[in-house]
Chimera marker file (.cmm) of the C-alpha trace (Angstrom):
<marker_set name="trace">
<marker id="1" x="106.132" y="102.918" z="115.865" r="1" g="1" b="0" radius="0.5"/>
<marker id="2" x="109.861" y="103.869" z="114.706" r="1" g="1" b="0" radius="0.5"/>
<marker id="3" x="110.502" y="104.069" z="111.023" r="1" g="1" b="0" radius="0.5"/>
<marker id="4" x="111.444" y="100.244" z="109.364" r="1" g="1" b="0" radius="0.5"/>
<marker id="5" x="114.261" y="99.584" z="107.282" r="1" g="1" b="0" radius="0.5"/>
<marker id="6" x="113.006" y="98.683" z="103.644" r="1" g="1" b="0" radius="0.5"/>
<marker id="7" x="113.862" y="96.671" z="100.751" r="1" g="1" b="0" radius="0.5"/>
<marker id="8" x="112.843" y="97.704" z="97.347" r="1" g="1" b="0" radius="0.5"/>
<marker id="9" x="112.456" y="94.564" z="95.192" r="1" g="1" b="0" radius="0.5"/>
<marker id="10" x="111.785" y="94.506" z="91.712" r="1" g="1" b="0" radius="0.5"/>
<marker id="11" x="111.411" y="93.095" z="88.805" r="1" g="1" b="0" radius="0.5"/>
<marker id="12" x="111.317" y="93.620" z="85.071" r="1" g="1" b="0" radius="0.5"/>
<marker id="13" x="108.473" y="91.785" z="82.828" r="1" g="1" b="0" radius="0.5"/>
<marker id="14" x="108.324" y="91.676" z="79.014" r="1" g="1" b="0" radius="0.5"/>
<marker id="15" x="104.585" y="92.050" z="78.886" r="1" g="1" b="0" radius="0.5"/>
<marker id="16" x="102.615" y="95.015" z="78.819" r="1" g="1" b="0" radius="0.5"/>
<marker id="17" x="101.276" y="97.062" z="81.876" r="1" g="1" b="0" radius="0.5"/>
<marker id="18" x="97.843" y="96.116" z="81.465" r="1" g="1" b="0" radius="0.5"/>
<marker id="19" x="98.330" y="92.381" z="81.505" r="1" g="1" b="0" radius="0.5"/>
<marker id="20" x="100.930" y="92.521" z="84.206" r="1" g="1" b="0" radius="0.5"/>
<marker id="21" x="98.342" y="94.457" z="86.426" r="1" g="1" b="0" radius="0.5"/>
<marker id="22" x="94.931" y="92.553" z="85.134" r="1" g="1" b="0" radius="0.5"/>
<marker id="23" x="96.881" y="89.558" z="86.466" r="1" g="1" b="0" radius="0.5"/>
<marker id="24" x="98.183" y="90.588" z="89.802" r="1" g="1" b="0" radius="0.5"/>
<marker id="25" x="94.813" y="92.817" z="90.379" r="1" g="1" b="0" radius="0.5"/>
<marker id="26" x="93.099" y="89.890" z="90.548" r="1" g="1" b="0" radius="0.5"/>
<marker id="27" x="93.729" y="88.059" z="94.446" r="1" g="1" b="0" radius="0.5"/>
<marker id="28" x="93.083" y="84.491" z="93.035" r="1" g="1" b="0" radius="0.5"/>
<marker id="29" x="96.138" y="84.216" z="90.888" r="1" g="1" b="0" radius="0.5"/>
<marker id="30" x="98.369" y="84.987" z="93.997" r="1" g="1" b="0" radius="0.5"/>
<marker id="31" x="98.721" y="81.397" z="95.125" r="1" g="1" b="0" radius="0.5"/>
<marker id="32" x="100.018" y="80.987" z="91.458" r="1" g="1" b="0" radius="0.5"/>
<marker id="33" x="103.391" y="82.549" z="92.290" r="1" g="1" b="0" radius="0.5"/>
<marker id="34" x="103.475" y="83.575" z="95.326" r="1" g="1" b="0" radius="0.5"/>
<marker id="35" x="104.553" y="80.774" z="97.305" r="1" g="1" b="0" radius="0.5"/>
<marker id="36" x="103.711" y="82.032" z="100.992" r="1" g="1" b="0" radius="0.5"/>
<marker id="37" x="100.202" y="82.000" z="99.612" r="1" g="1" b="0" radius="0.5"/>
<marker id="38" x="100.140" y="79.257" z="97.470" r="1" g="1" b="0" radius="0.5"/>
<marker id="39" x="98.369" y="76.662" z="100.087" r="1" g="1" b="0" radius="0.5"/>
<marker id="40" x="94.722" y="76.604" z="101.155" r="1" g="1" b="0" radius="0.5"/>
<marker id="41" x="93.353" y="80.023" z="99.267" r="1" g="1" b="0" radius="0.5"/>
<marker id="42" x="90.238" y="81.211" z="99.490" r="1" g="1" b="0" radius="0.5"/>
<marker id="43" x="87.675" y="84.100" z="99.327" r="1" g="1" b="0" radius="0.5"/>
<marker id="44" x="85.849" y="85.306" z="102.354" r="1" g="1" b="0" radius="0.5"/>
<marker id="45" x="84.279" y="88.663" z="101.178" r="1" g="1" b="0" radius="0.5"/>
<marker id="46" x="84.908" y="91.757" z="98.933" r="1" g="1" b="0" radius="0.5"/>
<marker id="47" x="89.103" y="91.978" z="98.628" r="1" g="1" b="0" radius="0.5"/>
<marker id="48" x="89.457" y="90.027" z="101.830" r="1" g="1" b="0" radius="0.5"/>
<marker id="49" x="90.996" y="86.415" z="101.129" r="1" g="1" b="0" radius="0.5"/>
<marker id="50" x="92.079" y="83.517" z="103.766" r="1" g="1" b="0" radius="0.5"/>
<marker id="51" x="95.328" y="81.636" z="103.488" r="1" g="1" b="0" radius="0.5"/>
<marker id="52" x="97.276" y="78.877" z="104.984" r="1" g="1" b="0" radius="0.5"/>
<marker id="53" x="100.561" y="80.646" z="105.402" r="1" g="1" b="0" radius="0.5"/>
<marker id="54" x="104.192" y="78.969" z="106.440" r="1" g="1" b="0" radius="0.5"/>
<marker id="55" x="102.985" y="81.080" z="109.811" r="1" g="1" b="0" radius="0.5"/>
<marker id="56" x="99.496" y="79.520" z="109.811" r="1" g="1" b="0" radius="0.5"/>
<marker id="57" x="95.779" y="80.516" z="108.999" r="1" g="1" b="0" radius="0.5"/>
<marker id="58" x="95.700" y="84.308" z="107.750" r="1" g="1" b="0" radius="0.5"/>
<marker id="59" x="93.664" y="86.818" z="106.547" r="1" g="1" b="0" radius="0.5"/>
<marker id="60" x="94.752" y="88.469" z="103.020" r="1" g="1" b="0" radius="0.5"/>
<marker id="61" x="93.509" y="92.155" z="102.245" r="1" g="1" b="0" radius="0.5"/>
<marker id="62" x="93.926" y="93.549" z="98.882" r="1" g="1" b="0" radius="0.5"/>
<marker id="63" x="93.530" y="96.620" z="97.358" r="1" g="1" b="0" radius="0.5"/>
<marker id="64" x="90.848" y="97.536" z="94.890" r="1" g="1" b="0" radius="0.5"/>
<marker id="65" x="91.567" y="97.204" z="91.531" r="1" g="1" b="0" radius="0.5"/>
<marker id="66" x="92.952" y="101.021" z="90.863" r="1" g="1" b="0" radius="0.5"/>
<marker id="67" x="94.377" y="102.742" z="87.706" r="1" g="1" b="0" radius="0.5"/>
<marker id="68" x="97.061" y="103.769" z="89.497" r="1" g="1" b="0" radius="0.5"/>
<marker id="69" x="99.180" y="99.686" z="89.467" r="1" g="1" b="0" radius="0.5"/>
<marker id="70" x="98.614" y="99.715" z="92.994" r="1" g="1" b="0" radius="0.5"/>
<marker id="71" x="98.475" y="96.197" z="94.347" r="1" g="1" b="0" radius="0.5"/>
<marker id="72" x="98.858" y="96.595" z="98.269" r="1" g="1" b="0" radius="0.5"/>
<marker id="73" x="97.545" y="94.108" z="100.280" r="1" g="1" b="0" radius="0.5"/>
<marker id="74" x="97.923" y="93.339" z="104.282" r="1" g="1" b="0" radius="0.5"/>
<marker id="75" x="98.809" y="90.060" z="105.646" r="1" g="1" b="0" radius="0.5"/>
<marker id="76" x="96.671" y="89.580" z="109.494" r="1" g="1" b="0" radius="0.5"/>
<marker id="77" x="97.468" y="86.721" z="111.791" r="1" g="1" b="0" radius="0.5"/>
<marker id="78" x="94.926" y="85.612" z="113.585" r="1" g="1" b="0" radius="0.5"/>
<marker id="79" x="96.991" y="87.159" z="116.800" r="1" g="1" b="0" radius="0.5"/>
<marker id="80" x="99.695" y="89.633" z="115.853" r="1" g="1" b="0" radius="0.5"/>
<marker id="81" x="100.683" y="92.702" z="114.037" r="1" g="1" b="0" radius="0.5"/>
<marker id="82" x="99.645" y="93.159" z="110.910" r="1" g="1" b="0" radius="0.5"/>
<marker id="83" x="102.305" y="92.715" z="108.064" r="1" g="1" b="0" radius="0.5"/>
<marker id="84" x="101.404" y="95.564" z="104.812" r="1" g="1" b="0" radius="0.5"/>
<marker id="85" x="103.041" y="94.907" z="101.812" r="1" g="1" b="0" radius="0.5"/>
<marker id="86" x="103.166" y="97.920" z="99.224" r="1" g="1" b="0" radius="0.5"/>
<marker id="87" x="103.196" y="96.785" z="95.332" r="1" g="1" b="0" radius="0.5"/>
<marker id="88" x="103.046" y="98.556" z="92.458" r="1" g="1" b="0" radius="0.5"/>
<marker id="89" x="102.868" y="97.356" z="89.066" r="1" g="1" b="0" radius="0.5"/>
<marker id="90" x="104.478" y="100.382" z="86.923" r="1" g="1" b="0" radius="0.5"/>
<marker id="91" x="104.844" y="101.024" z="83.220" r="1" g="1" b="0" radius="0.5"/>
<marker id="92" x="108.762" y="99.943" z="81.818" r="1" g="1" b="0" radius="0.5"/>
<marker id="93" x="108.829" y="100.647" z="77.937" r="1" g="1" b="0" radius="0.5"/>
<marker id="94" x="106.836" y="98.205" z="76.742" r="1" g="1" b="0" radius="0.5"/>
<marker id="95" x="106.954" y="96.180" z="79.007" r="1" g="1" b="0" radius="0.5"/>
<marker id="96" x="106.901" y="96.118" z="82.726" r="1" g="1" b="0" radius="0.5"/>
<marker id="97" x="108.216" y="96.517" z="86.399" r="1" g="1" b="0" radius="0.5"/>
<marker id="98" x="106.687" y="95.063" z="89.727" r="1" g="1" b="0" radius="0.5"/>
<marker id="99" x="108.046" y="96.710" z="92.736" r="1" g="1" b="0" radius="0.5"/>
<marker id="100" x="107.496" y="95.110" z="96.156" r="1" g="1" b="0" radius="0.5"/>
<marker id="101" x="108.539" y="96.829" z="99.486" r="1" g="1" b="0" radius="0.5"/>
<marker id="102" x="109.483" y="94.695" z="102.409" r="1" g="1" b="0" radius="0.5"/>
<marker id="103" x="109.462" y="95.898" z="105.906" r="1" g="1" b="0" radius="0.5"/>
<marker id="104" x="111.816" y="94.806" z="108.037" r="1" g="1" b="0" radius="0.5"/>
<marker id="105" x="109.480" y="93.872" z="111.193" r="1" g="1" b="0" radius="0.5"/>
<marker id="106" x="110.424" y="95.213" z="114.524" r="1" g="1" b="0" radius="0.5"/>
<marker id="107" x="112.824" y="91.737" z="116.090" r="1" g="1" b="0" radius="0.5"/>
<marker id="108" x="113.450" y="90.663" z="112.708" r="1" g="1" b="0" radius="0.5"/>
<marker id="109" x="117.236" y="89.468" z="112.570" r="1" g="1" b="0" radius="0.5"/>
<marker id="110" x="119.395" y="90.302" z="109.882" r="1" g="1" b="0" radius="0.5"/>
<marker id="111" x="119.066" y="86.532" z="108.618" r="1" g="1" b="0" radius="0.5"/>
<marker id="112" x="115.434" y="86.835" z="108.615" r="1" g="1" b="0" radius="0.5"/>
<marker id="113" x="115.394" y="90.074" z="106.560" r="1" g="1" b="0" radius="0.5"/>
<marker id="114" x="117.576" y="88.854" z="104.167" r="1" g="1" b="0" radius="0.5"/>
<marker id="115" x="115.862" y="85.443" z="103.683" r="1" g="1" b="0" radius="0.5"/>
<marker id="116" x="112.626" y="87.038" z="103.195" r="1" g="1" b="0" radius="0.5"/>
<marker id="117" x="114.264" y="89.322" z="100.581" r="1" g="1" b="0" radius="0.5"/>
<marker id="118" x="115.230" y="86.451" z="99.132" r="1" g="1" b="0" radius="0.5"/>
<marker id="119" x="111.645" y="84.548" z="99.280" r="1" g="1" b="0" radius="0.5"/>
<marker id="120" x="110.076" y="87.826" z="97.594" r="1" g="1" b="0" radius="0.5"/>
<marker id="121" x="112.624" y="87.882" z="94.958" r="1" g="1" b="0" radius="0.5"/>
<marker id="122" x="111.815" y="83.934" z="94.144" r="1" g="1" b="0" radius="0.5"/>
<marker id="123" x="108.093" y="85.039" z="94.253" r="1" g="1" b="0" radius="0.5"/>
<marker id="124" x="108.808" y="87.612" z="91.888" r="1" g="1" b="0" radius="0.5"/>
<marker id="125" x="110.829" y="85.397" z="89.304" r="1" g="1" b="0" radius="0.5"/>
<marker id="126" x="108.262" y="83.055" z="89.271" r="1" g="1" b="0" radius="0.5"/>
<marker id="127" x="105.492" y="85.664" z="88.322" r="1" g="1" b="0" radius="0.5"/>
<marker id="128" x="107.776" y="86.695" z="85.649" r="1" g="1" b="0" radius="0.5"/>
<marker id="129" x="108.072" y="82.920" z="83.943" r="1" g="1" b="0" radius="0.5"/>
<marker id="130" x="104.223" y="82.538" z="84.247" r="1" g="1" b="0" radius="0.5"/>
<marker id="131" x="103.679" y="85.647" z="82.772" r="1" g="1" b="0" radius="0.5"/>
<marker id="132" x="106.528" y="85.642" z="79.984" r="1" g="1" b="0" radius="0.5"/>
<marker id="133" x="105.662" y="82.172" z="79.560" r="1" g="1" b="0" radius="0.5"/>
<link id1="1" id2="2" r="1" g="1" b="0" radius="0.2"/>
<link id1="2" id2="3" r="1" g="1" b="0" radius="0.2"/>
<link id1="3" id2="4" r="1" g="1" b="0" radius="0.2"/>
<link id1="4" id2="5" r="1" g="1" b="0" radius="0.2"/>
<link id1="5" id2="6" r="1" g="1" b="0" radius="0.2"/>
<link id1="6" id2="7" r="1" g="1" b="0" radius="0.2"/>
<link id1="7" id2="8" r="1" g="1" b="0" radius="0.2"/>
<link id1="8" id2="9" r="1" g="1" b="0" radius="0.2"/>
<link id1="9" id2="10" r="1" g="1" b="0" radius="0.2"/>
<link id1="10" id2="11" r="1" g="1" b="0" radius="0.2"/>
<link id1="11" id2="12" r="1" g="1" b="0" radius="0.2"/>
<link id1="12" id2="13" r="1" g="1" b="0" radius="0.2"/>
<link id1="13" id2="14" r="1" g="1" b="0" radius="0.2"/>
<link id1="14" id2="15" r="1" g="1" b="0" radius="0.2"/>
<link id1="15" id2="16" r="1" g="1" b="0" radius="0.2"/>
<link id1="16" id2="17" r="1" g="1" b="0" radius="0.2"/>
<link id1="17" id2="18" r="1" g="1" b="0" radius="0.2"/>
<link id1="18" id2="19" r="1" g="1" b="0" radius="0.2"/>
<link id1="19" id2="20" r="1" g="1" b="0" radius="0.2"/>
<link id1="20" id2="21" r="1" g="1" b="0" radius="0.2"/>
<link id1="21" id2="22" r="1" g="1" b="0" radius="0.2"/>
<link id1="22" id2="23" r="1" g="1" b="0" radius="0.2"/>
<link id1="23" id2="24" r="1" g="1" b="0" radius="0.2"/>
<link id1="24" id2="25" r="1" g="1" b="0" radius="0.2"/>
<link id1="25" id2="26" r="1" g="1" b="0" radius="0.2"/>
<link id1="26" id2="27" r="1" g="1" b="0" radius="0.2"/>
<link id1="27" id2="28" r="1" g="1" b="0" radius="0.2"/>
<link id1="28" id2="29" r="1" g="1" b="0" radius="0.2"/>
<link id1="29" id2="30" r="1" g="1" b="0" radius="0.2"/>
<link id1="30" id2="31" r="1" g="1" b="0" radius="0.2"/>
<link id1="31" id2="32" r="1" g="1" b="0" radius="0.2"/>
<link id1="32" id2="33" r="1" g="1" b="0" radius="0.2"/>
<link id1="33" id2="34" r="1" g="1" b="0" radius="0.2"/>
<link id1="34" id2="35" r="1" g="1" b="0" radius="0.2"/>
<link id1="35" id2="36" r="1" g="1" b="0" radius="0.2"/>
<link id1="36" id2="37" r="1" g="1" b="0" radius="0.2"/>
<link id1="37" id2="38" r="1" g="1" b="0" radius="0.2"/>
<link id1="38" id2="39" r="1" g="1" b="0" radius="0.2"/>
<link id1="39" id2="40" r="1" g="1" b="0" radius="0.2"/>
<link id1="40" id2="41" r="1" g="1" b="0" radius="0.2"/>
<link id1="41" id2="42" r="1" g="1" b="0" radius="0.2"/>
<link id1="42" id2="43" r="1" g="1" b="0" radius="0.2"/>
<link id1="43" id2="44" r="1" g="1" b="0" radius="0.2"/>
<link id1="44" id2="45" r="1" g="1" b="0" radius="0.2"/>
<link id1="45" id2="46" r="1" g="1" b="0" radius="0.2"/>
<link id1="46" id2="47" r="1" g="1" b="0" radius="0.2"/>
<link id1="47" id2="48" r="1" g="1" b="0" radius="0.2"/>
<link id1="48" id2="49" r="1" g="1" b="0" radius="0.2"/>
<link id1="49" id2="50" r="1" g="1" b="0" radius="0.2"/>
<link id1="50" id2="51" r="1" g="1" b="0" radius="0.2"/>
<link id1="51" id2="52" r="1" g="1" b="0" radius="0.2"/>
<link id1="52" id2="53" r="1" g="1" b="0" radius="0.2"/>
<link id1="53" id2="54" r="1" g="1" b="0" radius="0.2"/>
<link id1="54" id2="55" r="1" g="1" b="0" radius="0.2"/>
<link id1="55" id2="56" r="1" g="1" b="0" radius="0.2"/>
<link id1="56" id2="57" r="1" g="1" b="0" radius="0.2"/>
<link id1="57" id2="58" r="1" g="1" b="0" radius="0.2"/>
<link id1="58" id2="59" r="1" g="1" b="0" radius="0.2"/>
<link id1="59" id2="60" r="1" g="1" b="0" radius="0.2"/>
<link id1="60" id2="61" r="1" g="1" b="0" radius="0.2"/>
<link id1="61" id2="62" r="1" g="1" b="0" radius="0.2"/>
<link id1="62" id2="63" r="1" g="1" b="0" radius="0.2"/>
<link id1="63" id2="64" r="1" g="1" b="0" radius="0.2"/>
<link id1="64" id2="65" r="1" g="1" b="0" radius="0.2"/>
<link id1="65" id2="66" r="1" g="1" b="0" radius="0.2"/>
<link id1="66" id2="67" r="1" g="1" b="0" radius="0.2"/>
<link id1="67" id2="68" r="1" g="1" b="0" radius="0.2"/>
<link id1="68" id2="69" r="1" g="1" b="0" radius="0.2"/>
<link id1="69" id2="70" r="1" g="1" b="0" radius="0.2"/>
<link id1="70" id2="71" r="1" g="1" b="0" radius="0.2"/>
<link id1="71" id2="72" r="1" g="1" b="0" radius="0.2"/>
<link id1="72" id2="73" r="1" g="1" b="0" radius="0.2"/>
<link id1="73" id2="74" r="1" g="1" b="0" radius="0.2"/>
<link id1="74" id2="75" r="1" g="1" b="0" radius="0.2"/>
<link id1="75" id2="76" r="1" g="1" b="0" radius="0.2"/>
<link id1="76" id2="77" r="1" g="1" b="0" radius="0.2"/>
<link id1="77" id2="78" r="1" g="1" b="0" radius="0.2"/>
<link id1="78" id2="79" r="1" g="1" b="0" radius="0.2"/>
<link id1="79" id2="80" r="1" g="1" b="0" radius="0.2"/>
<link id1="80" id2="81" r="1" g="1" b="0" radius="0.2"/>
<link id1="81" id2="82" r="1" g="1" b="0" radius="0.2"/>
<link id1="82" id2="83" r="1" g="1" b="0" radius="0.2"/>
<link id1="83" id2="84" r="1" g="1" b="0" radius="0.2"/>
<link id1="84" id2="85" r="1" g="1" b="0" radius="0.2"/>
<link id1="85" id2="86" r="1" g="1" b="0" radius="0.2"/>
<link id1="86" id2="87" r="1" g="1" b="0" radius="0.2"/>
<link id1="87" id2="88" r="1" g="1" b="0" radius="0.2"/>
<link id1="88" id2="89" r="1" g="1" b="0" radius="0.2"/>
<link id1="89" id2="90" r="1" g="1" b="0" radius="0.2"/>
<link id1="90" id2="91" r="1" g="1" b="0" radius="0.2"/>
<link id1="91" id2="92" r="1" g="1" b="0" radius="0.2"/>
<link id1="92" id2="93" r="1" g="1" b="0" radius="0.2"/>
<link id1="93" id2="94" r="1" g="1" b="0" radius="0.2"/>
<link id1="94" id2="95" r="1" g="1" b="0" radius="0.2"/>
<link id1="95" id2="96" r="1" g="1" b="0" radius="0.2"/>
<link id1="96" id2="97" r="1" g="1" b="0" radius="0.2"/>
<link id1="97" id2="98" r="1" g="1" b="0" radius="0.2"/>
<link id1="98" id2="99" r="1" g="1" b="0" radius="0.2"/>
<link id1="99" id2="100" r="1" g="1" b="0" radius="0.2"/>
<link id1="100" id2="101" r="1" g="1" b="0" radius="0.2"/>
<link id1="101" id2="102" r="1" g="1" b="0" radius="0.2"/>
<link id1="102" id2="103" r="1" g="1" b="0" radius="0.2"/>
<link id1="103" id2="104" r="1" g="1" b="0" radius="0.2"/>
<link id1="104" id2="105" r="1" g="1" b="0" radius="0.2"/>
<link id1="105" id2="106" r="1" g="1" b="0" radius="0.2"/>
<link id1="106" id2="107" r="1" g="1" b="0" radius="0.2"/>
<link id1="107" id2="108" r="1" g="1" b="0" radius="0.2"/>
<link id1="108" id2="109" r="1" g="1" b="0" radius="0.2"/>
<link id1="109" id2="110" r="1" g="1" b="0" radius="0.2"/>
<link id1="110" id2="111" r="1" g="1" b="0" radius="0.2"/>
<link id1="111" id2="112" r="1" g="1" b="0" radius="0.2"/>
<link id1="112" id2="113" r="1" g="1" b="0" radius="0.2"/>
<link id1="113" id2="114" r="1" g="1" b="0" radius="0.2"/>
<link id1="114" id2="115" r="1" g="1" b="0" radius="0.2"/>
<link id1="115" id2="116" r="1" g="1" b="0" radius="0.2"/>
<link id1="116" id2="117" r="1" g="1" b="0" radius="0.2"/>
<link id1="117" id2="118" r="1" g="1" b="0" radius="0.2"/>
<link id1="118" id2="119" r="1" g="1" b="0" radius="0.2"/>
<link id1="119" id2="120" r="1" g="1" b="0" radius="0.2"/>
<link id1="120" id2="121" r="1" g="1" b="0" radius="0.2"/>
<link id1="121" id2="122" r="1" g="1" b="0" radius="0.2"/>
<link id1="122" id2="123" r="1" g="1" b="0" radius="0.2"/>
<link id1="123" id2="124" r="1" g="1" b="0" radius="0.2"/>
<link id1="124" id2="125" r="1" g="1" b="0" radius="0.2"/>
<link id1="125" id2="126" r="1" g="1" b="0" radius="0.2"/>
<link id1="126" id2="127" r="1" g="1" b="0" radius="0.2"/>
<link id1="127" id2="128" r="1" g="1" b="0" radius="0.2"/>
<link id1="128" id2="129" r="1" g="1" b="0" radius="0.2"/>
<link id1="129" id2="130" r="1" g="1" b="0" radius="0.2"/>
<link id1="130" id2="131" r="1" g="1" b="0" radius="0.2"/>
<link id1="131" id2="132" r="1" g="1" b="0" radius="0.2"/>
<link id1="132" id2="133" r="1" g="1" b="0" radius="0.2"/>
</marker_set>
C-alpha cells in the first residue's frame, strides 16, 4: 500500500489532560460527539464496539486505555478496508490538545477529503463544548 496523504486535526481544550483522556478513553461517550458514531452504539466485547455508521453497520476497535493519551481506534465495514484513525490526547499547559489524523483513502476525491476534514473538525468542536461546558 503507497503512503496516504494526511490531515492533522486538532484541537485545543481548557480542561486538564486527565479529564480530556478519562473521557475519550472511555468508547461509550463517542456517540456523544462524534457524530459518525452517534446512532445505534453498542458493546460487543473487550474494546470492540458496533455502530450504525452514515456507511452502515460497523465494527469500532479501540485502544486500551494507555498512559501514553493514545486513543486509536479502527473503523471495519462489514466488507471493505479497514479505516484506522490515530488520536492522541496530549498535555497543552493546563489544559489540553486532541489530535486526530485522517487518511486520505486510496479513490478518495479531493471533495471527499476535504469534507471529511471538515466532519472531524465539527466532531472535534463539539467534544470541546461538552467538555468546556
Amino acid at each position: 500500500m503507497p503512503v496516504l496523504p494526511a490531515r492533522h486535526i486538532s484541537i485545543s481544550i481548557t480542561r486538564p489532560i486527565e479529564e480530556v483522556y478519562g473521557f475519550l478513553a472511555e468508547p461509550m461517550n463517542f456517540p456523544k460527539w462524534a457524530e459518525g458514531l452517534g446512532g445505534e452504539f453498542s458493546h460487543v466485547e473487550g474494546m470492540t464496539y458496533r455502530a450504525m455508521t452514515p456507511m452502515g453497520p460497523m465494527r469500532v476497535m479501540f485502544s486500551e486505555p494507555n498512559p501514553y493519551g493514545i486513543l486509536d481506534h479502527a473503523v471495519v465495514p462489514d466488507s471493505g478496508a479497514t479505516m484506522h484513525n490515530p488520536m492522541r490526547a496530549l498535555v497543552n499547559g493546563s489544559g489540553s490538545e486532541v489530535v486526530f489524523t485522517l487518511f486520505r483513502r486510496p479513490g478518495m476525491t479531493d471533495d471527499d477529503f476535504a469534507r471529511d476534514a471538515e466532519w472531524v473538525a465539527t466532531d472535534l468542536a463539539r467534544l470541546k463544548t461538552l467538555l468546556e461546558g
